[in-house]
C-alpha positions as CSV (number, residue, x, y, z in Angstrom):
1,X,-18.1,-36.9,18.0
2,X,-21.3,-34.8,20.2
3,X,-19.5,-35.8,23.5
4,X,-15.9,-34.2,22.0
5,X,-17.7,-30.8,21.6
6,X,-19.8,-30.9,24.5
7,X,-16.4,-29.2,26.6
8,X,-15.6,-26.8,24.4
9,X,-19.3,-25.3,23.7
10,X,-19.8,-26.0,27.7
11,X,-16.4,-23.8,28.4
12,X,-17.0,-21.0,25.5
13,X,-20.6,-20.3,27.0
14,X,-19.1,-19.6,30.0
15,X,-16.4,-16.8,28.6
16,X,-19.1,-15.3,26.8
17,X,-22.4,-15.3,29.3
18,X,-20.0,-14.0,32.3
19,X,-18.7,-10.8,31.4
20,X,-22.6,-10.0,30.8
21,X,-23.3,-11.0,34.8
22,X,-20.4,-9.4,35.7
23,X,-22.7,-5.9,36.3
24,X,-24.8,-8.0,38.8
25,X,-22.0,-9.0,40.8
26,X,-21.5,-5.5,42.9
27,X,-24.3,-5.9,45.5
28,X,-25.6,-2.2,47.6
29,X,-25.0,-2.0,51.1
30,X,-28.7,-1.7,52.0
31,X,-27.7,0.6,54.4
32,X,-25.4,3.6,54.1
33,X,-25.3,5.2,57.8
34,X,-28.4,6.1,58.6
35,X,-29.6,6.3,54.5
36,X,-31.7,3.1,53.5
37,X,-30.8,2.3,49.7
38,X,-34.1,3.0,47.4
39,X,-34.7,1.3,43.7
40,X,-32.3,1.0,41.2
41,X,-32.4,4.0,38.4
42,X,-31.5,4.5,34.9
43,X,-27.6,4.0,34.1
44,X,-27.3,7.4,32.0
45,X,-30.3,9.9,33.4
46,X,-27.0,11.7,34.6
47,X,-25.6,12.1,31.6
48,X,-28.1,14.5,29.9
49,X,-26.1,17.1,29.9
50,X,-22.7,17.6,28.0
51,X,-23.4,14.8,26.6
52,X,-20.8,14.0,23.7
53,X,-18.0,15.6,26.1
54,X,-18.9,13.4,28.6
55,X,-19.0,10.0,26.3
56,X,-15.6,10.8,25.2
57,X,-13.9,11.4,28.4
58,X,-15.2,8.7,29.8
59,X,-14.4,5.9,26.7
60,X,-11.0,7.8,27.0
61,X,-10.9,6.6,30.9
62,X,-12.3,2.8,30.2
63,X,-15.4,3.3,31.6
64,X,-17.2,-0.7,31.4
65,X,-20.4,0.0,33.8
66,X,-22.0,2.9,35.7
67,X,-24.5,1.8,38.6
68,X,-27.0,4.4,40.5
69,X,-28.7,4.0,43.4
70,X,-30.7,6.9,45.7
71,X,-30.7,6.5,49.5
72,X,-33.6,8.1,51.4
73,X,-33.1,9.5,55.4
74,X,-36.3,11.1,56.2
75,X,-37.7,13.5,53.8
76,X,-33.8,13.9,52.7
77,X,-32.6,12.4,49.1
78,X,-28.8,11.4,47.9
79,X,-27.9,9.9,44.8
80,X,-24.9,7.7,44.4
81,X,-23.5,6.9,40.9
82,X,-20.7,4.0,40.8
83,X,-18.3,4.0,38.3
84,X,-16.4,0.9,37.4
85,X,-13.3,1.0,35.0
86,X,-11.0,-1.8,33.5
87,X,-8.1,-0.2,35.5
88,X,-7.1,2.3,38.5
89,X,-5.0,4.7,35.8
90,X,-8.5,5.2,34.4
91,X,-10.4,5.4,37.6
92,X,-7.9,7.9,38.8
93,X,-8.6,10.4,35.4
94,X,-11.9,10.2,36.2
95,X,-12.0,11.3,39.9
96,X,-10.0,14.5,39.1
97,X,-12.2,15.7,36.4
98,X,-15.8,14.3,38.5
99,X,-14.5,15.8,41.5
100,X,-14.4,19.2,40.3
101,X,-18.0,18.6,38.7
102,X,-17.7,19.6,35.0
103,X,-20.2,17.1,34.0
104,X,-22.8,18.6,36.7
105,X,-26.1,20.3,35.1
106,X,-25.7,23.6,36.8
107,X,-22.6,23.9,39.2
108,X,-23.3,25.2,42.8
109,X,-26.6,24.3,42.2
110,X,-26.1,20.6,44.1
111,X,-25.8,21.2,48.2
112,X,-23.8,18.7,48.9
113,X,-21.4,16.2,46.1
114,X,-18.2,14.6,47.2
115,X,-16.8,11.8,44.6
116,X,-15.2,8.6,46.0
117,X,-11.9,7.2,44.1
118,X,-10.5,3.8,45.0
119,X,-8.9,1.2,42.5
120,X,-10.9,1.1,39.9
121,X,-13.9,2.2,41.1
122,X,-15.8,5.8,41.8
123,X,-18.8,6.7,43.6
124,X,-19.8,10.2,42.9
125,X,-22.4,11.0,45.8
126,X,-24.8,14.4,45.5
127,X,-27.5,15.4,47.8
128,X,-30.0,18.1,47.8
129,X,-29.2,18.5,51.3
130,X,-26.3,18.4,54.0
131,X,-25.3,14.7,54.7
132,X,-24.1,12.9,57.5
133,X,-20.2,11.9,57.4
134,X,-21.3,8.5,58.3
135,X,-22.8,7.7,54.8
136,X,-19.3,9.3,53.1
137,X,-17.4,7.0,55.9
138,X,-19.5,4.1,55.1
139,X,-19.5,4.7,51.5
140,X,-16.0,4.4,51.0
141,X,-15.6,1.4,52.9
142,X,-17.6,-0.2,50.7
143,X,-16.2,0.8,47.4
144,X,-12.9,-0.4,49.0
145,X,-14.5,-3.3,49.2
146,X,-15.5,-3.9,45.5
147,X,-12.3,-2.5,44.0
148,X,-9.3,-4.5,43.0
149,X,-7.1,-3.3,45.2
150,X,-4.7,-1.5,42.4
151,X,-3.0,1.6,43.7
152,X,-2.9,5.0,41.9
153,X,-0.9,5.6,38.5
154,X,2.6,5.8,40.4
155,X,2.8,9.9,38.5
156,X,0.6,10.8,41.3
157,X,3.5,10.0,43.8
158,X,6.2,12.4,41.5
159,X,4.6,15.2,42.7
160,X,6.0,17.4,45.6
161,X,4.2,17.2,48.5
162,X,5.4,21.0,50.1
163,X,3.4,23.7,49.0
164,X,0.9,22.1,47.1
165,X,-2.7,23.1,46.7
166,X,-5.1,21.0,48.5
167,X,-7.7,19.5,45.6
168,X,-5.2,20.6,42.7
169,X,-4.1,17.6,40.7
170,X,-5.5,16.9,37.5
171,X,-4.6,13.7,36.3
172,X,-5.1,12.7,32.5
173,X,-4.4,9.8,30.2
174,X,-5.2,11.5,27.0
175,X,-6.1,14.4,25.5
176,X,-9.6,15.0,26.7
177,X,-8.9,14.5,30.1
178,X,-5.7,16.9,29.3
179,X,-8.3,19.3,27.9
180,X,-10.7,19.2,30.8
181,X,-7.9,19.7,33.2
182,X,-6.1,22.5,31.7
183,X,-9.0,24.1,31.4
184,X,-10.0,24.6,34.6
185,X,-6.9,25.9,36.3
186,X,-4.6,26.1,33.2
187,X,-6.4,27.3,30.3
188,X,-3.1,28.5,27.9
189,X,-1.3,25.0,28.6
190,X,-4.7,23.6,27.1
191,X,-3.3,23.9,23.3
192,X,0.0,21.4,24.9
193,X,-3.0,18.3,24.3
194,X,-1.8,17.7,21.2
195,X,1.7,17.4,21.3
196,X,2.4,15.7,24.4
197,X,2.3,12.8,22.8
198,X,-0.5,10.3,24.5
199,X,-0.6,8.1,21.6
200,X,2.9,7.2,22.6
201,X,1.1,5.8,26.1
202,X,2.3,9.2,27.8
203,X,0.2,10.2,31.5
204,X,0.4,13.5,32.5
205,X,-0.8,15.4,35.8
206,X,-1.0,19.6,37.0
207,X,-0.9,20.7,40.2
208,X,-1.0,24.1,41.8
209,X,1.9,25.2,44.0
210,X,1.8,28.1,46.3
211,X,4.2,29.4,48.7
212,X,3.6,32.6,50.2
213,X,4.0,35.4,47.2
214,X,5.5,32.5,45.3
215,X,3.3,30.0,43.0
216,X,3.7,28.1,39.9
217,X,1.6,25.2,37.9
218,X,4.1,21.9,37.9
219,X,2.7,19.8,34.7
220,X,4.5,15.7,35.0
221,X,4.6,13.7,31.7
222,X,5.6,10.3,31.9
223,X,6.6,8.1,29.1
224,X,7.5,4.7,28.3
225,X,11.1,5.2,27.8
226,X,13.6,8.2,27.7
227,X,13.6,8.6,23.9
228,X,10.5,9.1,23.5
229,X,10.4,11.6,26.4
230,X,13.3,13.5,24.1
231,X,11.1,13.5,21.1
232,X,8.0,15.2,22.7
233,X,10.3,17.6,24.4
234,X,11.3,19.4,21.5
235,X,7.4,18.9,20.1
236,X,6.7,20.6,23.8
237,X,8.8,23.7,23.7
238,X,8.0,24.9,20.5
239,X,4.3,24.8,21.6
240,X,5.5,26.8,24.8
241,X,6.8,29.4,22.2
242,X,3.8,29.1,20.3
243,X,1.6,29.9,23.7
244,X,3.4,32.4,24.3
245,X,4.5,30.8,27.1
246,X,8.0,31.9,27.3
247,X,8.5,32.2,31.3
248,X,7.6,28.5,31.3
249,X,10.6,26.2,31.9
250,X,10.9,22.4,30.4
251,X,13.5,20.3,31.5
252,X,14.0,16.7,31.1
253,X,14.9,13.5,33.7
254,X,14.7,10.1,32.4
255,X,12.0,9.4,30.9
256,X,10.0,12.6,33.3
257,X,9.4,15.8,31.7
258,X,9.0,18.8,33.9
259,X,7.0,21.9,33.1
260,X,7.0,24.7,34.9
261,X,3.8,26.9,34.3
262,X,4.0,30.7,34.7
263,X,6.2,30.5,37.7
264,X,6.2,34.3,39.2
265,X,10.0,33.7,39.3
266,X,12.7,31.7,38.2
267,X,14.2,30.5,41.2
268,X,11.0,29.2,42.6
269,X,10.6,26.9,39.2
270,X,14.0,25.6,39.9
271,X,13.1,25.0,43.6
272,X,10.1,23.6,42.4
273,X,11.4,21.3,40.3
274,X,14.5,19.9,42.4
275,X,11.7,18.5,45.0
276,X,9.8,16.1,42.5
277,X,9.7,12.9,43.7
278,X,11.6,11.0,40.9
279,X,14.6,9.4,40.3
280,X,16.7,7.5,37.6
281,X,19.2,4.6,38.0
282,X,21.5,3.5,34.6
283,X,22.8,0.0,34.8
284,X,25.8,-0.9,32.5
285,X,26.3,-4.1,31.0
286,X,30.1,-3.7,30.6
287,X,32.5,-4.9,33.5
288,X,34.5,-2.1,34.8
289,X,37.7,-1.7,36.7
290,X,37.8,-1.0,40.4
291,X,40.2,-0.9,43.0
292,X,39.6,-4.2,44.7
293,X,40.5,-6.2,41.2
294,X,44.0,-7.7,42.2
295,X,47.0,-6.9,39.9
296,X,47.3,-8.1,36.7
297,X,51.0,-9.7,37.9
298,X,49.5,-11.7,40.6
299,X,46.7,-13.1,38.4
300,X,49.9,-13.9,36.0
301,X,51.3,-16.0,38.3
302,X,48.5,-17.5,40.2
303,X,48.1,-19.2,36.3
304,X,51.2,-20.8,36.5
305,X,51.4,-22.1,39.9
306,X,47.8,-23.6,38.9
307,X,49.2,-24.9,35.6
308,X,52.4,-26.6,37.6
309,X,50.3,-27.7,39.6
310,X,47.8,-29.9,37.4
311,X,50.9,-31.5,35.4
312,X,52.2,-32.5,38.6
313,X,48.9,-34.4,39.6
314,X,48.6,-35.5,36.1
315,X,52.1,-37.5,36.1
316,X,51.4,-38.8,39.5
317,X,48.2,-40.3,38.4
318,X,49.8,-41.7,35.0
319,X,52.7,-43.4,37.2
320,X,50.3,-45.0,39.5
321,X,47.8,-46.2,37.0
322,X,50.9,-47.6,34.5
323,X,52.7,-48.9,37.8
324,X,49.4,-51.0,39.1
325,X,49.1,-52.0,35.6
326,X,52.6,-53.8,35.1
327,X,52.8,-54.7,39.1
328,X,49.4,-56.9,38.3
329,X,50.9,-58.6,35.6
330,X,54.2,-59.8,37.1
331,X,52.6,-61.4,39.8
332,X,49.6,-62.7,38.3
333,X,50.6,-63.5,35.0
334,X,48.1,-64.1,32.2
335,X,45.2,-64.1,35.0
336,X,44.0,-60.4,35.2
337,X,45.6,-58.8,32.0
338,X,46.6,-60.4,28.6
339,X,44.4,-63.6,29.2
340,X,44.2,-66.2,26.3
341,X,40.8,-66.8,26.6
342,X,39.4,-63.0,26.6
343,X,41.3,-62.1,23.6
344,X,39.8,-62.2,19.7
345,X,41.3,-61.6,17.2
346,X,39.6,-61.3,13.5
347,X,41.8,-63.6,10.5
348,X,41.2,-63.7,7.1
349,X,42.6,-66.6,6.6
350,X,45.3,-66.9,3.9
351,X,47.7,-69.0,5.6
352,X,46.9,-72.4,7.4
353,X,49.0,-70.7,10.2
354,X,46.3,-69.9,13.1
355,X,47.3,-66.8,15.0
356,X,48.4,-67.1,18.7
357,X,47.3,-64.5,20.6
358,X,50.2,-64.5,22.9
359,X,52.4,-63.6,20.3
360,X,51.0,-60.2,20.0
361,X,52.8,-59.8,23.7
């Protein structure tokens, strides 16, 4: 029986032992530019501060491994910290709240920091000095080239490209990332976190919108289907009135909501609105009517013609079949149909009269 199991433990091993190599798999450019890549450091020395903030976000992104490595050019020091998560949605949360530096020990304190998002993967860089664009340029080539190749939640592409402010977008997949970004641009719409429904697989995103005297904050929420984007839209608006919120506007496309933060005037939030990059399509099931179906007259009699038609063709073929039948037998009497010698017939027996099969002709 050893040689039976031998597959199975051979094949279960192998599930179980490469998830763990999996971390050794991403392999540093040894050179970034002109920066030479120094020793590997601890995973989480850059985690020290904001500590339990930082666990949760990044549990609520699906963080799986972080990976730091400092490059040396001269007397002049950069650290690079890769982020890998199990998809791009998650990736993509992260690099809006890293790339405004929330988790960072003292901000402005850092010369230089610039945060990398491709796929599934980002590479937060800081430097206690300026650096070259040819490590950032190299950088991200290689990132591109360890990510799986999975573009950005498709909410990014809702929002209107017009007006926007450059480095705006917050993007957020629950409530802590909803937290961190309406707090840093958006601070009333923060107390919207809990009622806008993530545990229903909702993913919203903010962005600042500025047009002359005009600006607004446009917040997306996607859901799953349209009923559920009905059901947290009531939630939504009495949480508007409970923010006191009330120049706010909430309207509702498909399965899109669209919230218009403090616009500084009605007609921009419309404006705003109309140019989001979304739209619906409904597909019925049940046949309808148009004006290239014939008339119901014509079909009528297109039935009968075909049902003429087939009895015709159907007495013709009886004829001819009957016809060849009884031709055969006249001239070929008892040799193709009716012949002695191919018929049976079953007798019981209860006269001494045998039965002629001829006679049943």
């Amino acid at each position: 029986m050893r040689p039976r199991f031998a597959p199975i433990v051979v094949t279960a091993a192998f599930f179980l032992i490469v998830p763990l190599l999996r971390a050794a798999d991403v392999q540093w450019p040894a050179s970034l530019g002109s920066w030479t890549v120094g020793p590997a450091q601890p995973k989480n020395s850059s985690d020290a501060n904001n500590s339990n903030l930082r666990q949760g976000f990044m549990q609520e992104a699906g963080l799986k491994e972080i990976e730091v490595r400092a490059y040396n050019n001269g007397g002049k020091k950069a650290r690079l910290t890769l982020y890998t998560f199990k998809d791009s949605s998650g990736a993509y949360e992260a690099f809006n709240v890293l790339s405004i530096h929330v988790f960072k020990a003292e901000p402005g304190s850092i010369p230089f920091a610039r945060t990398i998002y491709k796929s599934n993967r980002v590479l937060d860089i800081a430097s206690d000095s300026t650096v070259e664009p040819e490590l950032v340029d190299d950088a991200a080539k290689w990132v591109q080239s360890i990510s799986d190749g999975v573009s950005a939640p498709p909410i990014a592409s809702y929002l209107p490209e017009q007006h926007r402010v450059l480095g705006s977008d917050r993007y957020a997949l629950g409530p802590v990332g909803f937290g961190l970004a309406a707090e840093v641009d958006h601070a009333k719409s923060s107390i919207l976190k809990d009622v806008v429904g993530f545990g229903s697989h909702a993913e919203a995103i903010f962005a600042n919108y500025k047009n002359g005297k005009d600006e607004a904050t446009l917040l997306l929420i996607d859901y799953p289907t349209p009923q559920l984007a009905e059901l947290h839209l009531r939630h939504l608006q009495r949480a508007l009135a409970d923010a006191k919120l009330t120049d706010s506007s909430l309207e509702r496309k498909g399965s899109l909501l669209s919230i218009v933060l403090s616009p500084t005037s009605q007609e921009y939030a419309k404006k705003l609105r109309g140019s989001v990059n979304y739209e619906t399509q409904v597909t019925w099931n049940e046949a309808a009517q148009t004006a290239t179906d014939p008339p119901i007259l014509s079909t009528v009699a297109k039935i009968f013609i075909a049902t003429g038609v087939l009895m015709v063709v159907t007495v013709v073929i009886g004829i001819a079949f009957g016809g060849v039948r009884i031709i055969t037998k006249r001239l070929f009497p008892g040799k193709v149909f009716d012949r002695k010698d191919r018929i049976e017939v079953l007798q019981l027996g209860l006269s001494g009269k045998p039965i002629d099969p001829s006679d049943m002709y």
